[in-house]
VOKOLMI-151896 format. One record per residue (C-alpha): x, y, z; residue number from 0. Coordinates in Angstrom, 2 decimals. Layout:
N
<node><xx>X</xx><yy>Y</yy><zz>Z</zz><k>NUM</k></node>
...
This chain:
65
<node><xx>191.42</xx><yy>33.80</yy><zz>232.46</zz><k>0</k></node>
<node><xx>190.09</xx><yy>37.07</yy><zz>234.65</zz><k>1</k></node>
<node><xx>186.88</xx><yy>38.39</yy><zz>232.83</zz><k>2</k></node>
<node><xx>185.48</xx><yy>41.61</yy><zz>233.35</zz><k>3</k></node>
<node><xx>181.37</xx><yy>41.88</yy><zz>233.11</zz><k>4</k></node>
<node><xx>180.95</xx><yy>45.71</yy><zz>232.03</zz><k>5</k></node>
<node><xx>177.16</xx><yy>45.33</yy><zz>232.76</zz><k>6</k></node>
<node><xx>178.02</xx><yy>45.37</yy><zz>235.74</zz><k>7</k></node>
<node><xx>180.40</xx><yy>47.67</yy><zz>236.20</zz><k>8</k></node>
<node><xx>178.63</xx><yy>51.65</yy><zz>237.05</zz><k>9</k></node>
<node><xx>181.42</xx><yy>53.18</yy><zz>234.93</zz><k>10</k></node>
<node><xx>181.11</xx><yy>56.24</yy><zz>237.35</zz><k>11</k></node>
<node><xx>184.40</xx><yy>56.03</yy><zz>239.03</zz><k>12</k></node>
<node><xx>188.21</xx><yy>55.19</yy><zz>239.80</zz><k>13</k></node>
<node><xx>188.14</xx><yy>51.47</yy><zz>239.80</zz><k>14</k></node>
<node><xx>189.47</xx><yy>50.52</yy><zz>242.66</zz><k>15</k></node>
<node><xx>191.38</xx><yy>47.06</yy><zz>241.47</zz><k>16</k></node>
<node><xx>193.46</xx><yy>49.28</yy><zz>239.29</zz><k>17</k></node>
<node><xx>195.61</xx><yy>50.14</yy><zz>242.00</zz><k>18</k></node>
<node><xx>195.14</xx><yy>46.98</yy><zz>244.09</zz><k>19</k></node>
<node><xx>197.00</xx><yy>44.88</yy><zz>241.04</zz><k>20</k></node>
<node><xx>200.02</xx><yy>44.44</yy><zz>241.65</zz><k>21</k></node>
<node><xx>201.45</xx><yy>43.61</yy><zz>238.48</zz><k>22</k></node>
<node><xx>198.96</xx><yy>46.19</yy><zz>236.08</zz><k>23</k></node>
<node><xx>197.09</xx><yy>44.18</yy><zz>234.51</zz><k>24</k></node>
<node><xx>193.80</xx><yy>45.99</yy><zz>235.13</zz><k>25</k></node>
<node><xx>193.73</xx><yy>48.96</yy><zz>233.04</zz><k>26</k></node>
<node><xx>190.81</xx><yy>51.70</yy><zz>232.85</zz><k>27</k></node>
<node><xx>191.60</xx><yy>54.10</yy><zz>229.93</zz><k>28</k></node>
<node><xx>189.08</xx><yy>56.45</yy><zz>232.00</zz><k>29</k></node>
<node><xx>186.76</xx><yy>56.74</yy><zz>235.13</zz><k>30</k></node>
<node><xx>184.01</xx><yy>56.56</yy><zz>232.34</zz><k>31</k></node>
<node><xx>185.14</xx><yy>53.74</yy><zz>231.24</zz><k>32</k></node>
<node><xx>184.53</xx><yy>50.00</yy><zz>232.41</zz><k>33</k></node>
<node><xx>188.22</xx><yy>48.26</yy><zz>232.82</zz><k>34</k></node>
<node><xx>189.85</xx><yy>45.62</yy><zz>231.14</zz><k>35</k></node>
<node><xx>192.29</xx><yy>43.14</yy><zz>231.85</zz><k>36</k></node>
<node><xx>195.48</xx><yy>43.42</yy><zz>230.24</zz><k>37</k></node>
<node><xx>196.03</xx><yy>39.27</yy><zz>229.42</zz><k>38</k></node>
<node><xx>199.81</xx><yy>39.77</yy><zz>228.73</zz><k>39</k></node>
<node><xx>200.38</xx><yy>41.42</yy><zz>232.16</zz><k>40</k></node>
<node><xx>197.38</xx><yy>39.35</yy><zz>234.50</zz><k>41</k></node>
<node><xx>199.05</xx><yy>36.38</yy><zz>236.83</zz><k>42</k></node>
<node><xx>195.25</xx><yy>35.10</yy><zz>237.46</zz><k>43</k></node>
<node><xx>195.79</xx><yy>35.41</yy><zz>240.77</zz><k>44</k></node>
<node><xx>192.33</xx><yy>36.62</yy><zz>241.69</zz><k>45</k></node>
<node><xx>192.79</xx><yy>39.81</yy><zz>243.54</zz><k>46</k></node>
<node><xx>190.84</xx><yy>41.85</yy><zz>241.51</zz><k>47</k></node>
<node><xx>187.48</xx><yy>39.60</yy><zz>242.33</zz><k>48</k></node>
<node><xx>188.09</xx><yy>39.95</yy><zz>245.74</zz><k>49</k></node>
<node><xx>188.07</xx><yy>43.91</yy><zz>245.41</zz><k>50</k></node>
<node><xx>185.32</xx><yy>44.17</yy><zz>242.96</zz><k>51</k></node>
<node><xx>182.28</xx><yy>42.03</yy><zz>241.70</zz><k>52</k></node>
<node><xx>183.14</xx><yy>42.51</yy><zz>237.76</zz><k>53</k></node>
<node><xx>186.19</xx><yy>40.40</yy><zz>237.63</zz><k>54</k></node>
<node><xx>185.66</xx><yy>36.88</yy><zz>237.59</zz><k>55</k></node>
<node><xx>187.47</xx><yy>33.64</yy><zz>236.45</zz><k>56</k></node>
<node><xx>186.49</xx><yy>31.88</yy><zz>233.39</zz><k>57</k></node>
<node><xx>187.69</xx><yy>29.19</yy><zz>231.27</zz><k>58</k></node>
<node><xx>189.31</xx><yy>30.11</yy><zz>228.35</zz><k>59</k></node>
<node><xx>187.51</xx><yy>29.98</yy><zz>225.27</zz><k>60</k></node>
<node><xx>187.53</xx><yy>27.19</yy><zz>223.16</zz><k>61</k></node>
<node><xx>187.42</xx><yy>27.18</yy><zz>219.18</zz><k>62</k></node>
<node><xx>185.69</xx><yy>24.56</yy><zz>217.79</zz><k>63</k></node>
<node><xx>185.91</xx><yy>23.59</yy><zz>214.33</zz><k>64</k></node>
């Protein structure tokens, strides 16, 4: 799963990986804003971490219990 970390994200801008996704599945509702990743659209493929330091890969969280 691609994770965003919004602390450290400036939140001043156009992020750039919104337009460097090539499926859509970074989404910024506005240049205030940090971005998300939209899970039902995101292949995992990674480019967004290479085009910006707040996406990262996780593992996917586990419930326990």
């Amino acid at each position: 799963m691609i994770a965003v970390n919004e602390h450290a994200c400036p939140q001043s801008h156009p992020c750039p990986a919104v337009g460097y996704c090539s499926v859509g599945g970074i989404v910024q509702d506005d240049i205030f804003a940090a971005p998300r990743v939209d899970h039902g659209l995101c292949t995992e493929c990674g480019a967004c971490s290479q085009v910006c330091r707040v996406f990262s890969r996780v593992a996917d969280p586990v419930t326990v219990g």
